[in-house]
PyMOL CGO cylinders between C-alpha atoms (Angstrom):
from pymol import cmd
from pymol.cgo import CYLINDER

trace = [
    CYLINDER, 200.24, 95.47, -108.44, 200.92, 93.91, -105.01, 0.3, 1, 1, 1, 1, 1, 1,
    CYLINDER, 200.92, 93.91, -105.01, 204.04, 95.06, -103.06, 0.3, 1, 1, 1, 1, 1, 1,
    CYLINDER, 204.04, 95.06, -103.06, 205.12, 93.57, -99.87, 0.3, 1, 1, 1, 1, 1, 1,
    CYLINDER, 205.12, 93.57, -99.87, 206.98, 95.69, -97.66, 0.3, 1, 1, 1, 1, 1, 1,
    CYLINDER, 206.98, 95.69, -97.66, 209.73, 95.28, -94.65, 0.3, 1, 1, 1, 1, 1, 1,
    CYLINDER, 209.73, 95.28, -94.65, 210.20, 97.38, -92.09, 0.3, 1, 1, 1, 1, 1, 1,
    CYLINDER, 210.20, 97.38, -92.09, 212.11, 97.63, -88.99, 0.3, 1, 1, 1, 1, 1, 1,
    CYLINDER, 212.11, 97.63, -88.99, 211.34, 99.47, -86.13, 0.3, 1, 1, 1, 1, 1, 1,
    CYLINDER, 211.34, 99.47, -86.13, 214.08, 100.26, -83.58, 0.3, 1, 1, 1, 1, 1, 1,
    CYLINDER, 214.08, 100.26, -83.58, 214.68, 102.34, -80.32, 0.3, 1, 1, 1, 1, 1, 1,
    CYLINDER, 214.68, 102.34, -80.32, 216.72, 105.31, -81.38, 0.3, 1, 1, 1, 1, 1, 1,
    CYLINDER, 216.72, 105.31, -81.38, 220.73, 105.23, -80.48, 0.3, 1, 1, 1, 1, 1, 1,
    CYLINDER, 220.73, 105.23, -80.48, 220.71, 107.67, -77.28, 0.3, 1, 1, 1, 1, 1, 1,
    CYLINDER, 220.71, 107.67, -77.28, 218.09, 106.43, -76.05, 0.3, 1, 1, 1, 1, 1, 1,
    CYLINDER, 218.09, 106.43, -76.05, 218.86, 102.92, -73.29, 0.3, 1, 1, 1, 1, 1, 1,
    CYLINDER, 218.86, 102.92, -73.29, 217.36, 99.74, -74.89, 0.3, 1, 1, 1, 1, 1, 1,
    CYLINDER, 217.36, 99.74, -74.89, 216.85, 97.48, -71.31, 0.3, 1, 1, 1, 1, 1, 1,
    CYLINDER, 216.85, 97.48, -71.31, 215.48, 94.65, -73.43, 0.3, 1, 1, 1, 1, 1, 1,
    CYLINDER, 215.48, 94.65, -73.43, 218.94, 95.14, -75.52, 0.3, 1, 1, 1, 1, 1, 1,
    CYLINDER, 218.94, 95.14, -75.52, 220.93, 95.08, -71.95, 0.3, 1, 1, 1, 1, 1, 1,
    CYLINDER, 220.93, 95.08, -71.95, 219.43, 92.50, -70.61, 0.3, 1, 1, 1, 1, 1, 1,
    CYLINDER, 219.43, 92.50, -70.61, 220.00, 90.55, -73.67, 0.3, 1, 1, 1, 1, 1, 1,
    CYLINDER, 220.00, 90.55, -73.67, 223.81, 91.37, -73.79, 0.3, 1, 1, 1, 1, 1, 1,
    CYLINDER, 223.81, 91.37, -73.79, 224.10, 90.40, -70.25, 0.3, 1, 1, 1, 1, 1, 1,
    CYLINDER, 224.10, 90.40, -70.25, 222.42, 87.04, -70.83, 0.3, 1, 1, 1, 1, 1, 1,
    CYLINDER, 222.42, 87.04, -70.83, 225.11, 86.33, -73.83, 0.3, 1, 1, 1, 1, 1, 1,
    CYLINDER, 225.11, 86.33, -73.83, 227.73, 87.43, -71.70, 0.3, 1, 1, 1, 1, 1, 1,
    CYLINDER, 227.73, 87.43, -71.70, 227.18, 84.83, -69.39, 0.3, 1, 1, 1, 1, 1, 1,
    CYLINDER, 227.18, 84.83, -69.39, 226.70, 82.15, -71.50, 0.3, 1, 1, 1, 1, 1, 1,
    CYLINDER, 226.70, 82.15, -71.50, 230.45, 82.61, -72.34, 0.3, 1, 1, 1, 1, 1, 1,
    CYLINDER, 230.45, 82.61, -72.34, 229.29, 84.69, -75.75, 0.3, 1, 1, 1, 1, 1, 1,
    CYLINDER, 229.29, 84.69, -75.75, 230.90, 87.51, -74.65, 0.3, 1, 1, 1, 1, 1, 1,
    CYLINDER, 230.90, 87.51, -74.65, 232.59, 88.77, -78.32, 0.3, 1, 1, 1, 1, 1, 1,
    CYLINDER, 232.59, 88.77, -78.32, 228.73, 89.83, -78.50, 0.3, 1, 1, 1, 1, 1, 1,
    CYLINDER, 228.73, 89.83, -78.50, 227.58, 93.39, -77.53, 0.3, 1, 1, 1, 1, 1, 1,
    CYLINDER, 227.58, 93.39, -77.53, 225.50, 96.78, -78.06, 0.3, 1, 1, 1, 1, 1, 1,
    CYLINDER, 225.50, 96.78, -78.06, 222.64, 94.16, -78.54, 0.3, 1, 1, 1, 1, 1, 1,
    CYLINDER, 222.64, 94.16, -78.54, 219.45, 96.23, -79.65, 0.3, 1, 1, 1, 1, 1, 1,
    CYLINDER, 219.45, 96.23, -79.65, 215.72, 94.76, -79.71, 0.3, 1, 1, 1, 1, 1, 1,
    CYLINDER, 215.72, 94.76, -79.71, 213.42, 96.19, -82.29, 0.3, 1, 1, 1, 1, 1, 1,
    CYLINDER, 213.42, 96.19, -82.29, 210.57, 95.06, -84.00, 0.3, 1, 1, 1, 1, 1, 1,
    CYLINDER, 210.57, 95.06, -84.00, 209.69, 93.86, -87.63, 0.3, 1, 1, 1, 1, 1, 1,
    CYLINDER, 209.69, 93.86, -87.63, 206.71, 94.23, -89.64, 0.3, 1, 1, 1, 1, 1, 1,
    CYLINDER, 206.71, 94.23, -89.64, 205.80, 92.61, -92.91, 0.3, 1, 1, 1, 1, 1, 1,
    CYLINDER, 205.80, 92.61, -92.91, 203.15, 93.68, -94.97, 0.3, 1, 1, 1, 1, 1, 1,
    CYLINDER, 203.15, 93.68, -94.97, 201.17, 93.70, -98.36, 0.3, 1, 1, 1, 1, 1, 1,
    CYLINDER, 201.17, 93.70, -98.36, 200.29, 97.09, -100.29, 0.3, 1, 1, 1, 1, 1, 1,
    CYLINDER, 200.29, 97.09, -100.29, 198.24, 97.49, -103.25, 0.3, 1, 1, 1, 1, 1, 1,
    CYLINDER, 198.24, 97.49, -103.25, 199.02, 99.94, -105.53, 0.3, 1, 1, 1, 1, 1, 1,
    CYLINDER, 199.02, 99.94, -105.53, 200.25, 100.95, -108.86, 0.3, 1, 1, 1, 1, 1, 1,
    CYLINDER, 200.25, 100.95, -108.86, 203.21, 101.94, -108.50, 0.3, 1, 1, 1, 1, 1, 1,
    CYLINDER, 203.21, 101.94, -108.50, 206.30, 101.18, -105.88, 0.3, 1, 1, 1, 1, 1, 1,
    CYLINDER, 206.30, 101.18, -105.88, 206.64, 104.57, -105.47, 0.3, 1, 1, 1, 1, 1, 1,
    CYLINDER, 206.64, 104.57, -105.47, 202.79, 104.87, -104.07, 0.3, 1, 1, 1, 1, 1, 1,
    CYLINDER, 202.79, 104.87, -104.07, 203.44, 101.88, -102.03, 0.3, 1, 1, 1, 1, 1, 1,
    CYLINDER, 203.44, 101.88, -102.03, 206.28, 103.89, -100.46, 0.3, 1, 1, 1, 1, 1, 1,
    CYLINDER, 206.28, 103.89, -100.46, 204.47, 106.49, -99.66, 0.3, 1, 1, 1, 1, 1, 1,
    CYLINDER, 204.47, 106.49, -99.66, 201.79, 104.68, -98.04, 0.3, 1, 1, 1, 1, 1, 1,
    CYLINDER, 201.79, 104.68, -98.04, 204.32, 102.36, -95.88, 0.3, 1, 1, 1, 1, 1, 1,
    CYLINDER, 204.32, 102.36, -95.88, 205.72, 105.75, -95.07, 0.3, 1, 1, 1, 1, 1, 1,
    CYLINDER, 205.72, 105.75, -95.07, 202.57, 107.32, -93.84, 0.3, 1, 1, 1, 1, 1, 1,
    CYLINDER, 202.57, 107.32, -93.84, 201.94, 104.11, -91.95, 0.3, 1, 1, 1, 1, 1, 1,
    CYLINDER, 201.94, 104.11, -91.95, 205.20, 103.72, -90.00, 0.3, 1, 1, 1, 1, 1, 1,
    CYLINDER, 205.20, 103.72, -90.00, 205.00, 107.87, -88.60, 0.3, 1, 1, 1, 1, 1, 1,
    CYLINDER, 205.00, 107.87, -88.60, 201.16, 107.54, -87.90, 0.3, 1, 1, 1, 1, 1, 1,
    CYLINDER, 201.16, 107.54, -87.90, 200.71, 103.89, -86.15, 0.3, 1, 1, 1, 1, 1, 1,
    CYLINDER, 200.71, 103.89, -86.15, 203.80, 101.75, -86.37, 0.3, 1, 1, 1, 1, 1, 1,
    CYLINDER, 203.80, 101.75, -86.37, 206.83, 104.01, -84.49, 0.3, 1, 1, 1, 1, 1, 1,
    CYLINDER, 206.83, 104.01, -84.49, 206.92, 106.40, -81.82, 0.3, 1, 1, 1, 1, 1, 1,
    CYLINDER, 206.92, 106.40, -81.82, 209.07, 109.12, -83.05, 0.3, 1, 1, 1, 1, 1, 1,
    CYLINDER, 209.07, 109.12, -83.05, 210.29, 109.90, -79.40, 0.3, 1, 1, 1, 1, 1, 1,
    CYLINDER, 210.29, 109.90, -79.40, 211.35, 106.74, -78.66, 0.3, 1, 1, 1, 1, 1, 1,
    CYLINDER, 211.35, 106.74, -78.66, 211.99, 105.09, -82.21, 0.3, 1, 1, 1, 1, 1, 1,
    CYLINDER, 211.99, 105.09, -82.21, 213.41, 105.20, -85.70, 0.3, 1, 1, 1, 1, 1, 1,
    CYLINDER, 213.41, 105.20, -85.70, 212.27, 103.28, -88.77, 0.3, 1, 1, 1, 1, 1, 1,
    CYLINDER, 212.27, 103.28, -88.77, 213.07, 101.82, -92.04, 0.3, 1, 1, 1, 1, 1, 1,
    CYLINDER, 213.07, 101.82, -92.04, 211.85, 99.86, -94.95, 0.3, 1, 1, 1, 1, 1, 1,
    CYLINDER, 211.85, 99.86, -94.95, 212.37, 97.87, -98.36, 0.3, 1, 1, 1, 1, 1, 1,
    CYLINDER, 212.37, 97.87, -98.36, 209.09, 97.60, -100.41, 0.3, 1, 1, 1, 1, 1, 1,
    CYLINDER, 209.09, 97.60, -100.41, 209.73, 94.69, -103.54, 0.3, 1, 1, 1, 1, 1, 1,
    CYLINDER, 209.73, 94.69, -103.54, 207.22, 93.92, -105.84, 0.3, 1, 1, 1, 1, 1, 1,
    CYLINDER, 207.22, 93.92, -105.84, 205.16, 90.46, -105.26, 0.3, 1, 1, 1, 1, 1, 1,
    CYLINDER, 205.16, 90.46, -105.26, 205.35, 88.09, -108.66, 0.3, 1, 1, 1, 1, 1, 1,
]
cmd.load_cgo(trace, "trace")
């Protein structure tokens, strides 16, 4: 079975986000100013063959703490849905 998985990778809360302030800043003066806390993460989409969505989920996980986040710096979640 194929499963595609979603995951989004984002700095954690304490930590400053200057892409995020910059970003806010830029709305701001565009006269968007209802808009703030703006955060900039990134998202990943891939494919996992497996059996079961519970392996797929366990692979996704493995992936995201060994390659895809840096646990000092960021947090991560995910959706995994089966491909028809």
């Amino acid at each position: 079975m194929k499963f595609r998985a979603e995951i989004d990778v984002m700095p954690l809360r304490a930590l400053l986000d200057p892409q995020g302030k910059a970003v806010t800043s830029s709305l701001n003066n565009i006269n968007l100013s209802e808009i703030s806390n703006v955060r900039i993460g990134k998202h990943i989409s891939m494919e996992v063959d497996t059996d079961t969505k519970e392996q797929a989920s366990e692979i996704v996980d493995k992936a995201c703490k060994l390659l895809l986040h840096n646990p000092i710096m960021e947090s991560y979640e995910f959706t995994i849905n089966e491909i028809q």
